[in-house]
PyMOL Python script that loads the backbone (N, CA, C, O; Angstrom):
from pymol import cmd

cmd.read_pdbstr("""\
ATOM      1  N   UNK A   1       0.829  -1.203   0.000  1.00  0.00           N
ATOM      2  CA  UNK A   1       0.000   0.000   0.000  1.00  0.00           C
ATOM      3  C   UNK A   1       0.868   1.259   0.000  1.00  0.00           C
ATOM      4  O   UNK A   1       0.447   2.240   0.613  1.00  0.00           O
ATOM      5  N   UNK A   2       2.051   1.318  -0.638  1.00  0.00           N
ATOM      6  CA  UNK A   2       2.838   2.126  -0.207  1.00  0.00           C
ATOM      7  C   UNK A   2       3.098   2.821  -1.390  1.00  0.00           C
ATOM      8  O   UNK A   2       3.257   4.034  -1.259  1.00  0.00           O
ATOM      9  N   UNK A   3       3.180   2.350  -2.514  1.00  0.00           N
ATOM     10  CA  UNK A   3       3.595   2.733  -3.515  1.00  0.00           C
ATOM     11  C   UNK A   3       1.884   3.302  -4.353  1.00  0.00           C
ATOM     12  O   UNK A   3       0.705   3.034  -4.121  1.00  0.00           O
ATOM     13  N   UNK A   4       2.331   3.851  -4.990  1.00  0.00           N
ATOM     14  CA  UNK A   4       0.762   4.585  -5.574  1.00  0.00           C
ATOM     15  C   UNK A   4       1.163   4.987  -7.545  1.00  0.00           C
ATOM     16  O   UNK A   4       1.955   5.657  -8.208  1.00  0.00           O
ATOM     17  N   UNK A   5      -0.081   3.982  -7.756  1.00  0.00           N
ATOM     18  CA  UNK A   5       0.383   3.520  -9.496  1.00  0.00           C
ATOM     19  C   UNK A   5      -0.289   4.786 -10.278  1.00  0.00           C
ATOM     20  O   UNK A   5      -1.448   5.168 -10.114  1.00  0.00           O
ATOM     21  N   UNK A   6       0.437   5.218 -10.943  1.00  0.00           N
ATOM     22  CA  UNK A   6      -0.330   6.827 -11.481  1.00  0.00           C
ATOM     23  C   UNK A   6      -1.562   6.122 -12.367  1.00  0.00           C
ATOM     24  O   UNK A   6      -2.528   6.885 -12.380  1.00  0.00           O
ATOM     25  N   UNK A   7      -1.774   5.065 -13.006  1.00  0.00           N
ATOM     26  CA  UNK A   7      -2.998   4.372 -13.462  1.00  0.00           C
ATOM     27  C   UNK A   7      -4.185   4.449 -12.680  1.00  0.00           C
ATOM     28  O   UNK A   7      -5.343   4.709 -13.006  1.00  0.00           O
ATOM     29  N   UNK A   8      -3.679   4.176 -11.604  1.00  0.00           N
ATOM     30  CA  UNK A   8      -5.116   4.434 -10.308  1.00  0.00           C
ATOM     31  C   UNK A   8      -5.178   5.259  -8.679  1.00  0.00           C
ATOM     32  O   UNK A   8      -5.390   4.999  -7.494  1.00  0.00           O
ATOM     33  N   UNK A   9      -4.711   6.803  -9.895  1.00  0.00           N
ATOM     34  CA  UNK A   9      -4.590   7.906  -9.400  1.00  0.00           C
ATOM     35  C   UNK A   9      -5.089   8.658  -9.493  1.00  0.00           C
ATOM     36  O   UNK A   9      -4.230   9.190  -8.789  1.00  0.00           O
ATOM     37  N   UNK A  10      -5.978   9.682  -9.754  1.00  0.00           N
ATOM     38  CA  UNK A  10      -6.375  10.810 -10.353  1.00  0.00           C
ATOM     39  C   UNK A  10      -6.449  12.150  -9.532  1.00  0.00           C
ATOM     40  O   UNK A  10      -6.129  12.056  -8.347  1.00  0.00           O
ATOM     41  N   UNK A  11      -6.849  13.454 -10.028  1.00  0.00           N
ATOM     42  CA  UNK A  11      -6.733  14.330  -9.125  1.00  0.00           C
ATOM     43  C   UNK A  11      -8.052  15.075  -9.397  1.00  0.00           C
ATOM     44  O   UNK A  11      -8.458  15.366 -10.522  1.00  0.00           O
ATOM     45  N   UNK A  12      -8.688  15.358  -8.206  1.00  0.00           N
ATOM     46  CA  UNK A  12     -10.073  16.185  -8.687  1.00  0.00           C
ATOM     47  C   UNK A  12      -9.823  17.780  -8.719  1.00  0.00           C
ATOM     48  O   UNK A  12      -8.776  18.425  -8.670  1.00  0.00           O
ATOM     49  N   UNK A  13     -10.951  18.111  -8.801  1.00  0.00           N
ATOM     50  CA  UNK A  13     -11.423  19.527  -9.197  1.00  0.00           C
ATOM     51  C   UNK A  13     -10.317  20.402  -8.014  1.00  0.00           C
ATOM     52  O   UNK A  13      -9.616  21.367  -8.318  1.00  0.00           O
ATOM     53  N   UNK A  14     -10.415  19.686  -6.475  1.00  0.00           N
ATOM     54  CA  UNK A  14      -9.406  21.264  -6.158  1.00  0.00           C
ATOM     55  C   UNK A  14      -8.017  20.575  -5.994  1.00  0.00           C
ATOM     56  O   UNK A  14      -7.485  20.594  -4.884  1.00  0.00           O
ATOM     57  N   UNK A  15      -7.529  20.090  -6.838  1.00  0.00           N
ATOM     58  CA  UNK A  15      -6.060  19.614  -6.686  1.00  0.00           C
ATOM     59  C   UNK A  15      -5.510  18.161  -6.413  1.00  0.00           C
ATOM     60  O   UNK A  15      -4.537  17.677  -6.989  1.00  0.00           O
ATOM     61  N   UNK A  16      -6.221  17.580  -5.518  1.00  0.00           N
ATOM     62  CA  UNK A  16      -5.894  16.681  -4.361  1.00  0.00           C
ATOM     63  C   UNK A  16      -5.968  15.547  -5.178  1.00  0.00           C
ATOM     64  O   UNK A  16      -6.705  15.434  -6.157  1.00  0.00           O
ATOM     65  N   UNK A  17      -5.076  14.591  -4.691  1.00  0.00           N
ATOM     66  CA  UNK A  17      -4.781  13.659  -5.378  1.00  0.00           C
ATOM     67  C   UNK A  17      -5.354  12.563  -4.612  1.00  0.00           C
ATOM     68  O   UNK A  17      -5.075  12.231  -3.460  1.00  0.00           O
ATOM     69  N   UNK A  18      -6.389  11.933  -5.598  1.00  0.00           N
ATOM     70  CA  UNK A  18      -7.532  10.961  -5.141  1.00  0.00           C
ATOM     71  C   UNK A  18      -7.176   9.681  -4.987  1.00  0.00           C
ATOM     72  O   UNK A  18      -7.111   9.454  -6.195  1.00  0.00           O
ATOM     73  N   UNK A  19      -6.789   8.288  -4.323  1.00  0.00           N
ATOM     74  CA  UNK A  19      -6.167   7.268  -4.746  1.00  0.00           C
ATOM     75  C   UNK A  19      -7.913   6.237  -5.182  1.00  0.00           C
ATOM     76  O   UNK A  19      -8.800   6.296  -4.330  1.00  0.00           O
ATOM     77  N   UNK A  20      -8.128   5.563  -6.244  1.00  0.00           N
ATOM     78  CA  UNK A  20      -9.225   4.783  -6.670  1.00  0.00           C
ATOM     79  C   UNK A  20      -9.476   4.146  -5.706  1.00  0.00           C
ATOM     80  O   UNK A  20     -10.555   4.145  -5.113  1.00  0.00           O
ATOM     81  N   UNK A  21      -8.315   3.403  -5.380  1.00  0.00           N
ATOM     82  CA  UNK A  21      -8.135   2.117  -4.290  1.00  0.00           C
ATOM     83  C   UNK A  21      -9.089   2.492  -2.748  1.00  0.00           C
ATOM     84  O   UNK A  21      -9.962   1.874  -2.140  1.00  0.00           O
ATOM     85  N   UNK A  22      -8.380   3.851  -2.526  1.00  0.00           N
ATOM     86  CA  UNK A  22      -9.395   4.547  -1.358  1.00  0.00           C
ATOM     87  C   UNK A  22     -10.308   4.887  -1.237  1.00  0.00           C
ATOM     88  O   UNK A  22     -10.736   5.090  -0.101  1.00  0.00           O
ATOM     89  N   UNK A  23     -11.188   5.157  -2.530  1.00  0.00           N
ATOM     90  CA  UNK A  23     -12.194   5.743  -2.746  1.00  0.00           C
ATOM     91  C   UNK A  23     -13.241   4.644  -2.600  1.00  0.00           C
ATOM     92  O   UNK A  23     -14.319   5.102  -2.221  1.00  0.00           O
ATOM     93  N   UNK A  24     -13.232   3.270  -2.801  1.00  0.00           N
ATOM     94  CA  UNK A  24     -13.764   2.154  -3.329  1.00  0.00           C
ATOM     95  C   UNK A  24     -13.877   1.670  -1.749  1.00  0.00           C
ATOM     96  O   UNK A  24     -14.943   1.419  -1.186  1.00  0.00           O
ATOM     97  N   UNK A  25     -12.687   1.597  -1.202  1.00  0.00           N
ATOM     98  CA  UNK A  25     -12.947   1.307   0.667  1.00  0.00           C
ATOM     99  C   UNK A  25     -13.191   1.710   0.964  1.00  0.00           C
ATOM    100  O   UNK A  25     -14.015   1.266   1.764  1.00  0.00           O
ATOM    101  N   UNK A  26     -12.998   3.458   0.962  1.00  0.00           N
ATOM    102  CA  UNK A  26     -14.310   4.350   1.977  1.00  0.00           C
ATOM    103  C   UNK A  26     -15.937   3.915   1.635  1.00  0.00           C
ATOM    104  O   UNK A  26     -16.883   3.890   2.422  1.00  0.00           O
ATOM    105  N   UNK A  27     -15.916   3.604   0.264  1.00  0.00           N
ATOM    106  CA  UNK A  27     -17.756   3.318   0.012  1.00  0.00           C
ATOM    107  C   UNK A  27     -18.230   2.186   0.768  1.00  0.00           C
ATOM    108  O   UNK A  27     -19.302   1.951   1.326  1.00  0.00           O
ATOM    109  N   UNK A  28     -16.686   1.270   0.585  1.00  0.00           N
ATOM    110  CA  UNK A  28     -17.837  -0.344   0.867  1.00  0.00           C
ATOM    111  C   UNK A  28     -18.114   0.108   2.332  1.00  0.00           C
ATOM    112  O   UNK A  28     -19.199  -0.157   2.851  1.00  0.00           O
ATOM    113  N   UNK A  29     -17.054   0.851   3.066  1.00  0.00           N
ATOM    114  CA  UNK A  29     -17.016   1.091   4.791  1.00  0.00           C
ATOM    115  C   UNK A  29     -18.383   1.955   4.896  1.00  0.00           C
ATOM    116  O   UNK A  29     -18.189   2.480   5.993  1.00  0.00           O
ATOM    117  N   UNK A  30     -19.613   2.430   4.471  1.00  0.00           N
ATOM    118  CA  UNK A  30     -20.276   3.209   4.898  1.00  0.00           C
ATOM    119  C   UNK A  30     -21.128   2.406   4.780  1.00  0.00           C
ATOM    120  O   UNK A  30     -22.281   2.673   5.121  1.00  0.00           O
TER     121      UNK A  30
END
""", "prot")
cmd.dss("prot")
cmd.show_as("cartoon", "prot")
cmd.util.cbc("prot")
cmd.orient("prot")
């Protein structure tokens, strides 16, 4: 989990650099 693949990276609207991987575990966690 350490390394971060620019493939499943992106950056939104104010800058911040989004990881997919995180985005996908915060959902299933709610």
């Amino acid at each position: 989990m350490g390394e971060k693949a620019p493939d499943f990276t992106l950056t939104d609207v104010l800058g911040n650099e989004v990881n997919l991987y995180d985005e996908l575990a915060n959902g299933q966690c709610e």
